[in-house]
C-alpha positions in Angstrom: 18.4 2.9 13.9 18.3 1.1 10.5 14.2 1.1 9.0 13.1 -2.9 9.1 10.1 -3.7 6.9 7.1 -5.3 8.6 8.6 -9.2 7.7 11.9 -8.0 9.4 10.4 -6.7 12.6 7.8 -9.8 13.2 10.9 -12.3 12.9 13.2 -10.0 15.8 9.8 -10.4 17.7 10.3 -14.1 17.7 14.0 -14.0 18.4 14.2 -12.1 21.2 13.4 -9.6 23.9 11.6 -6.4 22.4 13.3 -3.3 21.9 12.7 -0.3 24.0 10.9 1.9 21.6 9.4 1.2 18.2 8.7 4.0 15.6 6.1 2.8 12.7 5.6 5.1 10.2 4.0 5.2 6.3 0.9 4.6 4.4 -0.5 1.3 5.4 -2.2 2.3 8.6 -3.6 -1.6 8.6 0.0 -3.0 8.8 0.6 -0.6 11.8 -2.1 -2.2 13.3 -1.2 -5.8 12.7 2.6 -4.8 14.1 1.1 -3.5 17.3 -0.8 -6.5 17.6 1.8 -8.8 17.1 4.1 -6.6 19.8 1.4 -6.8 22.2 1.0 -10.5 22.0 4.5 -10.9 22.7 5.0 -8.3 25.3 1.9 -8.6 27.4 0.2 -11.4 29.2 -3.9 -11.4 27.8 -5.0 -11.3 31.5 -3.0 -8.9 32.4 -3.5 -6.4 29.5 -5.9 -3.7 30.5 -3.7 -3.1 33.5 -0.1 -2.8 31.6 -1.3 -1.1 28.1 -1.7 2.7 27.7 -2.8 4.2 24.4 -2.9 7.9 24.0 -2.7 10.5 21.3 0.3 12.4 21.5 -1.3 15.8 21.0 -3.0 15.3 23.9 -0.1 14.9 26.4 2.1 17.3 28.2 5.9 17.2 28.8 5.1 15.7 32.6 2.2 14.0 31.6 4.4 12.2 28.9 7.0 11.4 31.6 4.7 9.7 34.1 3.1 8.3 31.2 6.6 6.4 30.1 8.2 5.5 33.4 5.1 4.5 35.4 5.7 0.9 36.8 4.0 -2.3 35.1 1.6 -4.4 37.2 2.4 -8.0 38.2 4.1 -8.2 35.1 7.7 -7.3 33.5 7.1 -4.7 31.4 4.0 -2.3 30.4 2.9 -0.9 26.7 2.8 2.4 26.2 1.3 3.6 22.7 1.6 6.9 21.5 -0.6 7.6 17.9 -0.3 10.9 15.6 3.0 11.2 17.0 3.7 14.4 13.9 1.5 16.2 16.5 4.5 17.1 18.9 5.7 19.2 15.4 3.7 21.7 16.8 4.7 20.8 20.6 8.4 21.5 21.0 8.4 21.0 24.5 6.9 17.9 24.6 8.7 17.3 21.5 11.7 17.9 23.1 10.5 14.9 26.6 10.0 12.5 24.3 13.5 12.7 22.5 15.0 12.8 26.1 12.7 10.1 27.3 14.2 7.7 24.4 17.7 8.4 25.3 17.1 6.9 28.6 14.3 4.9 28.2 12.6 3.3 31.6 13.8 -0.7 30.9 9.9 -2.0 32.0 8.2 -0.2 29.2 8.4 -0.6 25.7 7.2 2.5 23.9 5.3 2.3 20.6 5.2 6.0 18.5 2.5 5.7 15.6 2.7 8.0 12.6 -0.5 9.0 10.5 -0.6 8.5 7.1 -0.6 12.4 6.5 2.5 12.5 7.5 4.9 10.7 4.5 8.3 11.5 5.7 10.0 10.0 8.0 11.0 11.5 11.6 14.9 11.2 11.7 15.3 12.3 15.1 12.9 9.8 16.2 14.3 7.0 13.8 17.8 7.4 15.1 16.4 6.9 19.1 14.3 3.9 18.2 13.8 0.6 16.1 11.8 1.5 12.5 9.6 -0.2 10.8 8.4 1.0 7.0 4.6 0.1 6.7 5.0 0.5 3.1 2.2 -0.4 0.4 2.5 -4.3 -0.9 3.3 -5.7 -3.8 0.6 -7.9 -5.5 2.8 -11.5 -4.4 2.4 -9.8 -0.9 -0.8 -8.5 -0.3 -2.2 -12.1 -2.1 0.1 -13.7 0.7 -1.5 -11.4 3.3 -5.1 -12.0 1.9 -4.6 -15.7 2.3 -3.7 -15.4 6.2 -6.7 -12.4 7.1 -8.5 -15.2 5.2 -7.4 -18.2 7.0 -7.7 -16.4 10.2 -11.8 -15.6 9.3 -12.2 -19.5 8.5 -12.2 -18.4 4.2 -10.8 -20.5 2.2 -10.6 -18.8 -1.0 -9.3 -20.3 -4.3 -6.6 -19.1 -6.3 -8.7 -17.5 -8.7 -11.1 -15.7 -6.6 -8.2 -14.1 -4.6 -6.5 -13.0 -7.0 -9.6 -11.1 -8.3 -9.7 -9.6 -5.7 -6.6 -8.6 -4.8 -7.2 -7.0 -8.6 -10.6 -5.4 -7.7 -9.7 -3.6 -4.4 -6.4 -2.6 -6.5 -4.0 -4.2 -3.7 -5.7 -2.0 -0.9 -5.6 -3.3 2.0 -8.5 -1.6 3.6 -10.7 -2.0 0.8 -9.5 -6.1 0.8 -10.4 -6.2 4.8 -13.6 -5.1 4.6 -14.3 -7.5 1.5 -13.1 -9.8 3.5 -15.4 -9.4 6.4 -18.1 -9.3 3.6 -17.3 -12.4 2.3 -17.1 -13.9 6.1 -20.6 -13.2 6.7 -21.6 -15.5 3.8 -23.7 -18.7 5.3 -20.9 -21.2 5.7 -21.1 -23.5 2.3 -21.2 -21.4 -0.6 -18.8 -21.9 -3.1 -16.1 -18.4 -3.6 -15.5 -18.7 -6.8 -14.3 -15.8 -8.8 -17.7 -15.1 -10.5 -18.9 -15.2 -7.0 -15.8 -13.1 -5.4 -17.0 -10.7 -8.9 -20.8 -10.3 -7.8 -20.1 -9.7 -4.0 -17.3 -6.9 -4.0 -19.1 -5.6 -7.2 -16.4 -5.4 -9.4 -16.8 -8.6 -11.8 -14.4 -10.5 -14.0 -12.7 -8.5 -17.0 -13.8 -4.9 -15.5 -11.1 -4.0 -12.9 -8.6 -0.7 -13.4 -5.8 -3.7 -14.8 -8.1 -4.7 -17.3 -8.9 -1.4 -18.6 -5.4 0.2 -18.4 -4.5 -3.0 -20.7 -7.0 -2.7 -23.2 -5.3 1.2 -23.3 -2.2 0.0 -23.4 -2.9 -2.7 -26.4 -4.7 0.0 -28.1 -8.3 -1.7 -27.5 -9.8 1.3 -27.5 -13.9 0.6 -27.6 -13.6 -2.0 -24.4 -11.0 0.7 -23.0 -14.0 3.1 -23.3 -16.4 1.2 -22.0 -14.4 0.7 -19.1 -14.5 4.3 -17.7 -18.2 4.4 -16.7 -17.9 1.1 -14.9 -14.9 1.8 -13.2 -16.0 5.2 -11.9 -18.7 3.4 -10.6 -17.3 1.3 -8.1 -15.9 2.1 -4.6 -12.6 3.4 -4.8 -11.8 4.5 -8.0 -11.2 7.4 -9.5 -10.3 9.1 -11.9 -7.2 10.3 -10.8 -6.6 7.1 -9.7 -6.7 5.6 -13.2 -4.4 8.5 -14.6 -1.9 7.2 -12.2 -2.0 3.5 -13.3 -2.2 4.5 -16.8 1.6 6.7 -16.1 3.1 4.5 -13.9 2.9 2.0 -16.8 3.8 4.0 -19.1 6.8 4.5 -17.5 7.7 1.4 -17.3 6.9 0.5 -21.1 9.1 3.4 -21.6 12.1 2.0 -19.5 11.5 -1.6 -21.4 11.0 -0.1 -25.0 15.0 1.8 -23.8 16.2 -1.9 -23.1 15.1 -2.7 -26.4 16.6 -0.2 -28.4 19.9 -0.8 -27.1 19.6 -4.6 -28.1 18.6 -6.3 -24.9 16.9 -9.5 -26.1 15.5 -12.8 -24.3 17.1 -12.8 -20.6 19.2 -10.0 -20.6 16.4 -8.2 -21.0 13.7 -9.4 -18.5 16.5 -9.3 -15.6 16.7 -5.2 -17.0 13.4 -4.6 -16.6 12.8 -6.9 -13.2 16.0 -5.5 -11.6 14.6 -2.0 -12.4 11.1 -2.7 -10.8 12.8 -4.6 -7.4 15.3 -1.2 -7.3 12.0 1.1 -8.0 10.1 -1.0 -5.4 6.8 -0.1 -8.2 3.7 -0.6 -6.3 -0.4 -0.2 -6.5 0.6 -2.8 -9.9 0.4 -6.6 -10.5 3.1 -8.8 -9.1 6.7 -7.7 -10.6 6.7 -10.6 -12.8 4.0 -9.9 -14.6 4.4 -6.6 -15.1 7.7 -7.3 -16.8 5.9 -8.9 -19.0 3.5 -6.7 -20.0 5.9 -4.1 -20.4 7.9 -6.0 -22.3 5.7 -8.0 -24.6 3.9 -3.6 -25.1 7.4 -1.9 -26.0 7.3 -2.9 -29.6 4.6 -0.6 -30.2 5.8 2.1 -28.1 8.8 3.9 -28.8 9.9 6.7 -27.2 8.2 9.6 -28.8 4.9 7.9 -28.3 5.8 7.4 -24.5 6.6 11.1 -23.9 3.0 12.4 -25.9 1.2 9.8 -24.2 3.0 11.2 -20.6 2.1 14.5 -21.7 -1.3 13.8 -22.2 -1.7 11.7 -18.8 -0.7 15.1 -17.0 -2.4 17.0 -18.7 -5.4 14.7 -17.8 -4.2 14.2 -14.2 -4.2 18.0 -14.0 -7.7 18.6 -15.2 -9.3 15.7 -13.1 -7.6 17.5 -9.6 -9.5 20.4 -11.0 -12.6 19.4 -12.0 -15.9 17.6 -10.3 -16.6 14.0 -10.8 -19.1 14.6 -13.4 -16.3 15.4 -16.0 -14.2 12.8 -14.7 -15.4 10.0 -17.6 -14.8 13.0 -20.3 -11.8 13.4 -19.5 -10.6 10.2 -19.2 -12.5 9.5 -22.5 -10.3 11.8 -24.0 -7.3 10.5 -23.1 -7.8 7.5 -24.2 -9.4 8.2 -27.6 -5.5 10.5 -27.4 -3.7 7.8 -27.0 -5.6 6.1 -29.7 -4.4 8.3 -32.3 -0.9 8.5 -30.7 -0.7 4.8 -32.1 -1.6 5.5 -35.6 0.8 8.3 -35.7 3.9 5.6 -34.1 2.6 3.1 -37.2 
Protein backbone atom coordinates (compact mmCIF):
# COMPACT_ATOMS: atom_id res chain seq x y z
CA UNK A 1 0.00 0.00 0.00
CA UNK A 2 1.05 3.61 -0.74
CA UNK A 3 3.61 5.01 2.51
CA UNK A 4 1.34 7.98 4.37
CA UNK A 5 3.37 10.43 6.48
CA UNK A 6 2.40 10.65 10.12
CA UNK A 7 -0.14 14.00 9.18
CA UNK A 8 -1.75 11.70 6.56
CA UNK A 9 -2.39 8.66 8.70
CA UNK A 10 -3.83 10.77 11.93
CA UNK A 11 -6.40 12.56 9.49
CA UNK A 12 -7.66 8.69 7.94
CA UNK A 13 -7.91 8.04 11.73
CA UNK A 14 -10.53 10.69 11.97
CA UNK A 15 -12.37 9.73 8.84
CA UNK A 16 -13.01 6.51 9.24
CA UNK A 17 -12.83 2.86 10.43
CA UNK A 18 -9.09 1.77 10.93
CA UNK A 19 -7.41 -0.35 8.66
CA UNK A 20 -6.52 -3.83 9.35
CA UNK A 21 -2.85 -3.67 9.75
CA UNK A 22 -0.53 -0.74 10.03
CA UNK A 23 3.30 -0.98 9.29
CA UNK A 24 5.36 2.08 10.92
CA UNK A 25 8.71 2.12 10.05
CA UNK A 26 11.91 4.85 10.18
CA UNK A 27 13.96 6.92 12.52
CA UNK A 28 11.74 8.76 14.71
CA UNK A 29 10.88 6.07 17.24
CA UNK A 30 8.92 9.07 19.20
CA UNK A 31 6.46 9.61 16.30
CA UNK A 32 5.87 5.73 16.28
CA UNK A 33 4.83 6.17 19.65
CA UNK A 34 2.56 9.17 19.28
CA UNK A 35 0.80 7.09 16.05
CA UNK A 36 0.17 4.08 18.25
CA UNK A 37 -1.29 6.29 20.77
CA UNK A 38 -3.40 8.04 18.55
CA UNK A 39 -4.65 4.38 16.97
CA UNK A 40 -5.28 3.14 20.33
CA UNK A 41 -7.46 6.09 21.33
CA UNK A 42 -9.52 5.56 18.43
CA UNK A 43 -9.66 1.80 18.40
CA UNK A 44 -10.06 1.00 22.02
CA UNK A 45 -12.39 1.96 24.77
CA UNK A 46 -9.93 3.29 28.02
CA UNK A 47 -11.87 0.82 30.29
CA UNK A 48 -11.67 -1.76 28.30
CA UNK A 49 -7.89 -1.56 27.24
CA UNK A 50 -5.94 -3.96 29.31
CA UNK A 51 -8.33 -6.67 28.16
CA UNK A 52 -8.26 -5.90 24.18
CA UNK A 53 -4.42 -4.75 23.72
CA UNK A 54 -1.47 -7.14 23.27
CA UNK A 55 2.07 -5.98 22.79
CA UNK A 56 4.82 -8.34 22.07
CA UNK A 57 8.18 -8.42 20.48
CA UNK A 58 8.14 -10.32 17.35
CA UNK A 59 11.27 -12.27 18.01
CA UNK A 60 9.72 -13.68 20.69
CA UNK A 61 6.72 -15.34 18.97
CA UNK A 62 6.29 -18.56 17.06
CA UNK A 63 4.32 -19.29 13.84
CA UNK A 64 1.24 -20.67 16.14
CA UNK A 65 1.88 -18.43 18.80
CA UNK A 66 1.60 -15.56 16.25
CA UNK A 67 -1.66 -16.98 14.88
CA UNK A 68 -3.52 -17.30 18.21
CA UNK A 69 -1.97 -14.10 19.01
CA UNK A 70 -3.79 -12.28 15.76
CA UNK A 71 -7.17 -14.03 15.61
CA UNK A 72 -7.95 -14.35 19.31
CA UNK A 73 -11.42 -12.78 19.94
CA UNK A 74 -11.82 -9.09 21.49
CA UNK A 75 -13.63 -8.74 24.83
CA UNK A 76 -16.93 -6.87 25.17
CA UNK A 77 -15.71 -4.73 22.54
CA UNK A 78 -15.37 -4.71 18.47
CA UNK A 79 -12.07 -5.14 17.83
CA UNK A 80 -8.66 -5.91 19.87
CA UNK A 81 -4.89 -4.31 19.38
CA UNK A 82 -2.39 -6.41 18.62
CA UNK A 83 1.22 -4.72 18.60
CA UNK A 84 4.03 -6.37 17.28
CA UNK A 85 7.66 -4.28 17.93
CA UNK A 86 11.22 -5.16 16.26
CA UNK A 87 9.26 -6.61 13.63
CA UNK A 88 13.09 -6.95 11.31
CA UNK A 89 13.41 -9.76 13.80
CA UNK A 90 11.31 -12.40 11.77
CA UNK A 91 14.52 -11.65 9.04
CA UNK A 92 16.00 -14.23 10.82
CA UNK A 93 12.51 -16.29 11.43
CA UNK A 94 11.30 -17.34 7.97
CA UNK A 95 8.73 -19.35 9.35
CA UNK A 96 7.11 -17.05 11.34
CA UNK A 97 8.10 -14.71 8.74
CA UNK A 98 6.36 -16.54 6.40
CA UNK A 99 2.51 -16.55 9.31
CA UNK A 100 2.68 -13.23 9.40
CA UNK A 101 2.57 -12.48 5.53
CA UNK A 102 -0.26 -15.14 5.41
CA UNK A 103 -1.90 -13.69 8.45
CA UNK A 104 -2.13 -10.13 6.56
CA UNK A 105 -3.60 -11.66 3.50
CA UNK A 106 -6.46 -12.67 5.49
CA UNK A 107 -6.49 -10.66 8.24
CA UNK A 108 -9.13 -11.62 11.30
CA UNK A 109 -11.70 -8.36 10.77
CA UNK A 110 -11.74 -7.79 14.97
CA UNK A 111 -8.12 -7.01 15.22
CA UNK A 112 -6.20 -4.39 13.90
CA UNK A 113 -2.50 -5.34 13.78
CA UNK A 114 0.26 -2.77 14.47
CA UNK A 115 4.04 -4.06 13.07
CA UNK A 116 6.72 -1.61 14.61
CA UNK A 117 10.18 -1.30 12.96
CA UNK A 118 13.40 -0.33 15.01
CA UNK A 119 15.37 2.42 14.05
CA UNK A 120 18.28 -0.07 13.12
CA UNK A 121 16.47 -1.10 10.56
CA UNK A 122 16.33 2.00 7.69
CA UNK A 123 14.80 0.28 4.83
CA UNK A 124 11.65 -0.35 4.32
CA UNK A 125 9.89 -4.03 4.32
CA UNK A 126 8.16 -4.25 0.82
CA UNK A 127 6.50 -7.32 1.38
CA UNK A 128 5.14 -6.06 4.49
CA UNK A 129 4.25 -2.53 2.96
CA UNK A 130 2.31 -4.04 0.06
CA UNK A 131 -0.07 -6.25 2.89
CA UNK A 132 -0.61 -3.21 5.02
CA UNK A 133 -1.21 0.63 5.46
CA UNK A 134 2.43 2.62 5.85
CA UNK A 135 3.37 5.28 7.63
CA UNK A 136 7.11 7.04 7.16
CA UNK A 137 8.14 8.29 10.69
CA UNK A 138 10.63 10.39 9.05
CA UNK A 139 12.80 13.15 10.87
CA UNK A 140 11.01 16.87 10.87
CA UNK A 141 11.68 19.77 9.47
CA UNK A 142 12.39 22.71 11.78
CA UNK A 143 8.49 24.44 10.76
CA UNK A 144 7.43 20.86 12.09
CA UNK A 145 9.16 19.81 14.89
CA UNK A 146 8.44 23.81 16.32
CA UNK A 147 4.74 22.87 15.49
CA UNK A 148 5.20 19.56 17.42
CA UNK A 149 7.05 21.35 20.31
CA UNK A 150 4.21 23.71 20.71
CA UNK A 151 1.48 20.76 21.13
CA UNK A 152 3.95 18.27 23.73
CA UNK A 153 4.05 21.74 25.18
CA UNK A 154 0.57 22.66 25.42
CA UNK A 155 -0.22 19.20 26.44
CA UNK A 156 2.44 19.61 29.73
CA UNK A 157 0.55 23.09 30.61
CA UNK A 158 4.01 25.17 28.87
CA UNK A 159 3.50 27.93 27.31
CA UNK A 160 6.65 28.79 25.72
CA UNK A 161 7.28 31.99 23.60
CA UNK A 162 8.35 32.18 20.30
CA UNK A 163 11.79 32.85 21.05
CA UNK A 164 12.42 30.36 23.64
CA UNK A 165 11.05 27.55 21.35
CA UNK A 166 12.77 28.21 18.76
CA UNK A 167 15.98 28.00 20.76
CA UNK A 168 15.37 25.13 21.46
CA UNK A 169 14.23 23.54 18.75
CA UNK A 170 18.03 24.95 17.70
CA UNK A 171 19.67 23.50 20.82
CA UNK A 172 18.45 19.88 20.73
CA UNK A 173 19.16 20.23 16.78
CA UNK A 174 15.36 19.32 15.87
CA UNK A 175 15.66 15.97 17.98
CA UNK A 176 12.86 14.96 19.18
CA UNK A 177 13.99 12.90 22.03
CA UNK A 178 16.39 15.32 23.13
CA UNK A 179 13.34 18.17 22.85
CA UNK A 180 10.96 15.68 25.07
CA UNK A 181 13.09 15.29 27.72
CA UNK A 182 13.81 19.21 27.78
CA UNK A 183 10.43 19.44 27.81
CA UNK A 184 9.76 17.38 30.79
CA UNK A 185 12.70 19.46 32.34
CA UNK A 186 11.16 22.52 31.72
CA UNK A 187 7.68 21.09 33.20
CA UNK A 188 9.02 20.49 36.43
CA UNK A 189 9.76 24.23 36.83
CA UNK A 190 7.54 25.76 39.84
CA UNK A 191 4.60 27.10 37.95
CA UNK A 192 5.37 31.03 37.36
CA UNK A 193 8.72 31.47 36.08
CA UNK A 194 9.07 33.29 33.09
CA UNK A 195 10.61 30.80 29.79
CA UNK A 196 12.31 33.11 28.15
CA UNK A 197 15.06 32.21 25.84
CA UNK A 198 17.97 33.20 28.20
CA UNK A 199 16.04 31.09 30.58
CA UNK A 200 15.17 28.10 27.91
CA UNK A 201 19.47 28.84 27.30
CA UNK A 202 20.46 28.18 31.11
CA UNK A 203 18.14 25.14 31.64
CA UNK A 204 18.87 22.75 28.51
CA UNK A 205 22.50 24.14 28.86
CA UNK A 206 23.08 25.26 25.57
CA UNK A 207 22.70 29.25 25.67
CA UNK A 208 22.01 31.87 23.12
CA UNK A 209 24.58 32.22 20.19
CA UNK A 210 26.34 28.77 20.93
CA UNK A 211 24.16 26.04 19.20
CA UNK A 212 25.73 23.76 16.09
CA UNK A 213 23.65 26.55 13.59
CA UNK A 214 25.48 29.28 15.08
CA UNK A 215 28.79 27.76 14.70
CA UNK A 216 28.37 26.16 11.25
CA UNK A 217 27.50 29.95 10.29
CA UNK A 218 30.29 31.63 11.61
CA UNK A 219 32.16 28.72 9.29
CA UNK A 220 30.34 29.32 6.62
CA UNK A 221 30.73 33.42 6.80
CA UNK A 222 34.33 32.73 7.33
CA UNK A 223 34.22 33.96 11.11
CA UNK A 224 36.70 31.92 11.94
CA UNK A 225 37.92 32.93 15.81
CA UNK A 226 34.01 32.66 17.15
CA UNK A 227 33.90 29.42 14.69
CA UNK A 228 36.80 28.16 16.90
CA UNK A 229 35.57 28.92 19.94
CA UNK A 230 32.63 27.07 19.24
CA UNK A 231 34.07 23.60 19.09
CA UNK A 232 34.87 23.18 22.77
CA UNK A 233 31.48 24.33 23.79
CA UNK A 234 29.63 22.39 21.47
CA UNK A 235 31.47 19.14 22.22
CA UNK A 236 30.47 19.79 25.58
CA UNK A 237 26.92 19.54 25.49
CA UNK A 238 24.64 16.40 25.31
CA UNK A 239 24.35 15.31 21.91
CA UNK A 240 26.81 16.62 19.90
CA UNK A 241 29.52 15.48 18.31
CA UNK A 242 31.85 15.69 16.23
CA UNK A 243 30.66 13.78 13.59
CA UNK A 244 27.64 15.35 14.04
CA UNK A 245 29.05 18.80 13.16
CA UNK A 246 30.95 17.37 10.08
CA UNK A 247 27.54 16.49 8.87
CA UNK A 248 25.89 19.93 9.26
CA UNK A 249 28.96 21.59 8.02
CA UNK A 250 28.42 19.12 4.38
CA UNK A 251 25.04 19.16 4.20
CA UNK A 252 25.36 22.92 3.86
CA UNK A 253 27.86 22.93 1.83
CA UNK A 254 25.98 21.14 -0.44
CA UNK A 255 23.45 23.24 -0.65
CA UNK A 256 25.63 26.53 -1.02
CA UNK A 257 27.03 24.52 -3.81
CA UNK A 258 23.60 23.78 -5.54
CA UNK A 259 22.74 27.85 -4.92
CA UNK A 260 26.25 29.15 -6.07
CA UNK A 261 25.19 26.59 -9.63
CA UNK A 262 21.85 28.68 -9.76
CA UNK A 263 23.88 31.59 -9.77
CA UNK A 264 26.20 30.99 -12.34
CA UNK A 265 23.77 30.19 -14.80
CA UNK A 266 22.04 33.76 -14.07
CA UNK A 267 19.25 32.91 -11.75
CA UNK A 268 18.54 36.24 -9.99
CA UNK A 269 15.79 37.55 -7.48
CA UNK A 270 12.73 34.90 -7.60
CA UNK A 271 13.77 32.69 -10.11
CA UNK A 272 16.30 31.92 -8.02
CA UNK A 273 14.86 31.39 -4.51
CA UNK A 274 11.97 29.01 -6.09
CA UNK A 275 15.47 26.96 -7.47
CA UNK A 276 16.88 26.57 -4.40
CA UNK A 277 13.42 25.99 -2.32
CA UNK A 278 12.01 23.55 -4.98
CA UNK A 279 15.40 21.73 -4.66
CA UNK A 280 15.22 21.50 -0.71
CA UNK A 281 11.14 20.42 -0.80
CA UNK A 282 12.32 17.62 -3.65
CA UNK A 283 15.54 16.68 -1.35
CA UNK A 284 13.23 16.73 1.74
CA UNK A 285 16.88 18.23 3.60
CA UNK A 286 16.51 17.65 7.25
CA UNK A 287 18.45 17.85 10.90
CA UNK A 288 18.53 22.00 9.24
CA UNK A 289 16.56 25.19 9.95
CA UNK A 290 13.16 25.64 8.41
CA UNK A 291 13.52 25.48 4.36
CA UNK A 292 13.04 29.09 4.20
CA UNK A 293 15.66 30.00 5.86
CA UNK A 294 18.02 27.89 4.72
CA UNK A 295 17.43 29.29 1.23
CA UNK A 296 18.47 32.08 2.44
CA UNK A 297 21.51 31.36 3.85
CA UNK A 298 22.55 29.50 1.03
CA UNK A 299 21.84 31.99 -1.12
CA UNK A 300 22.84 35.19 0.53
CA UNK A 301 26.69 32.52 1.13
CA UNK A 302 27.14 31.53 -2.72
CA UNK A 303 28.87 34.71 -3.69
CA UNK A 304 31.74 33.70 -1.87
CA UNK A 305 31.71 30.15 -2.75
CA UNK A 306 32.16 29.03 -6.09
CA UNK A 307 32.51 25.77 -7.06
CA UNK A 308 36.10 24.96 -6.65
CA UNK A 309 35.95 26.19 -3.05
CA UNK A 310 32.80 23.93 -2.55
CA UNK A 311 34.47 20.65 -3.78
CA UNK A 312 38.02 21.43 -1.43
CA UNK A 313 35.92 22.37 1.37
CA UNK A 314 33.80 18.77 0.69
CA UNK A 315 37.05 17.09 0.52
CA UNK A 316 38.14 18.34 3.56
CA UNK A 317 34.69 17.63 5.49
CA UNK A 318 35.48 13.85 4.56
CA UNK A 319 38.38 13.76 5.20
CA UNK A 320 37.49 15.14 8.71
CA UNK A 321 34.30 12.93 8.90
CA UNK A 322 36.73 10.02 8.23
CA UNK A 323 39.18 10.73 10.97
CA UNK A 324 36.54 11.54 13.66
CA UNK A 325 34.75 7.75 12.96
CA UNK A 326 38.35 6.74 13.69
CA UNK A 327 39.52 8.54 16.41
CA UNK A 328 38.49 8.95 20.36
CA UNK A 329 36.76 12.02 21.49
CA UNK A 330 39.77 13.55 22.78
CA UNK A 331 40.92 14.52 19.14
CA UNK A 332 37.56 15.24 18.15
CA UNK A 333 38.10 19.42 18.86
CA UNK A 334 41.54 18.96 16.77
CA UNK A 335 40.17 17.85 14.19
CA UNK A 336 37.44 19.92 13.81
CA UNK A 337 39.92 22.81 14.60
CA UNK A 338 41.52 21.91 11.61
CA UNK A 339 38.91 21.99 9.42
CA UNK A 340 37.80 24.94 10.04
CA UNK A 341 41.16 26.85 10.27
CA UNK A 342 41.01 24.70 6.32
CA UNK A 343 38.33 26.22 5.31
CA UNK A 344 39.72 29.41 6.43
CA UNK A 345 42.31 29.49 3.98
CA UNK A 346 40.14 27.91 1.28
CA UNK A 347 38.58 31.54 1.35
CA UNK A 348 41.61 33.42 0.81
CA UNK A 349 42.62 31.20 -1.94
CA UNK A 350 38.61 31.84 -3.71
CA UNK A 351 39.50 35.85 -3.12
Amino acid sequence: MPSQSLDAFLRSLAKGDPAAAYYFHGPEDLLKDEALRALLDRVLDPTLRDFNLDQRGAGQLDADALFALCTTLPMMADRRVVVLREIEALKRKPKVRGALLNYLARPAPDTVLVLIQGVNEESEDKEIARAAVTVACQPLSEDRVRKWLERRAKGLGLELPEEAALHLVRAAGGELASLAAELEKLAALPPGEPLTAERVGELVGVRHGETIFDWRDAVMEDRTGPAVHLIGLLLDQPGNSGVKLAGLLGTTLVGVGLARSYTDRDQRGRALDDAVFRAIQRCRVFGLLSWSEEKSRWIRWAPTWPAKRVTGALRAVLAADTALKGTTISDERGILTDLVLRMATSAKAAA
